[in-house]
C-alpha positions in Angstrom: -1.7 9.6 15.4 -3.3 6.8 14.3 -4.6 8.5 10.9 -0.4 8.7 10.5 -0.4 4.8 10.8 -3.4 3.5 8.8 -4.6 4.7 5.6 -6.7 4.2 2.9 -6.9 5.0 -0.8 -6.4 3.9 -4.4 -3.8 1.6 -6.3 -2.9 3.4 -9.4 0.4 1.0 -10.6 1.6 -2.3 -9.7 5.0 -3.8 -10.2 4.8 -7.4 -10.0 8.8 -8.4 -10.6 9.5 -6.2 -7.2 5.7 -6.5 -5.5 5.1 -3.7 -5.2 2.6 -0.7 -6.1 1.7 2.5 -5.2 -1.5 4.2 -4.2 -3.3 7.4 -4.1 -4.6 8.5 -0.9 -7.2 11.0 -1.7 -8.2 12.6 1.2 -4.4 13.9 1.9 -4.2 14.8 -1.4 -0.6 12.8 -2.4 0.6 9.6 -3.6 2.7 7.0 -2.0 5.6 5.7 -3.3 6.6 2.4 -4.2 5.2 0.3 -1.5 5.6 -3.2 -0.3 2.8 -5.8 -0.4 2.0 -8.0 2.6 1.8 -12.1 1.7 1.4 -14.9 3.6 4.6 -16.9 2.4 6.5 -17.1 -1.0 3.9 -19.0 -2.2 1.6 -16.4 -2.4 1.0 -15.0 -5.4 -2.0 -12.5 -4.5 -1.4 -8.7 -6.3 -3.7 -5.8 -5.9 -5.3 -4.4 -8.9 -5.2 -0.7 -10.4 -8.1 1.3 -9.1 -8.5 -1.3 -6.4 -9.0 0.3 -2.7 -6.1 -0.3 -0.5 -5.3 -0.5 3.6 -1.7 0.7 4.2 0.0 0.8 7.1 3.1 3.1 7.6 5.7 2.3 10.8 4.9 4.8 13.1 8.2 6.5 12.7 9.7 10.1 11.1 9.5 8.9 7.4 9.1 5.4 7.9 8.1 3.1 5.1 4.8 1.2 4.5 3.1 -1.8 3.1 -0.5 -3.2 2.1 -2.2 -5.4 3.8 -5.0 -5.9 1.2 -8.2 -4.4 -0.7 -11.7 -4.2 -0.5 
């Protein structure tokens, strides 16, 4: 289950007005969409990158919606 939770792959777009981007997870072969990016208060102004490497988390429900925590 926990390969349902946490996932990695690659950012291939970034919206900065909404903060949000989306990412390709290879090694399920689809794409996410639009997803939320974790900050650590309004002040932060921290974006991913395209092509950077993402850690996503999804809820752990039918269909629920995820967000990144960061890149490496």
């Amino acid at each position: 289950m926990i390969e349902h939770i946490v996932r990695v792959g690659t950012v291939t777009a970034v919206d900065p007005e909404a903060g949000k981007a989306r990412v390709l997870f290879q090694d399920k072969g689809f794409s996410s969409g639009w997803l939320a990016i974790l900050r650590h208060g309004q002040d932060d102004t921290w974006l991913p990158k395209v092509n950077d490497t993402a850690v996503v988390l999804y809820l752990p429900v039918w269909q629920g919606d995820g967000f990144i925590v960061g890149v490496f």
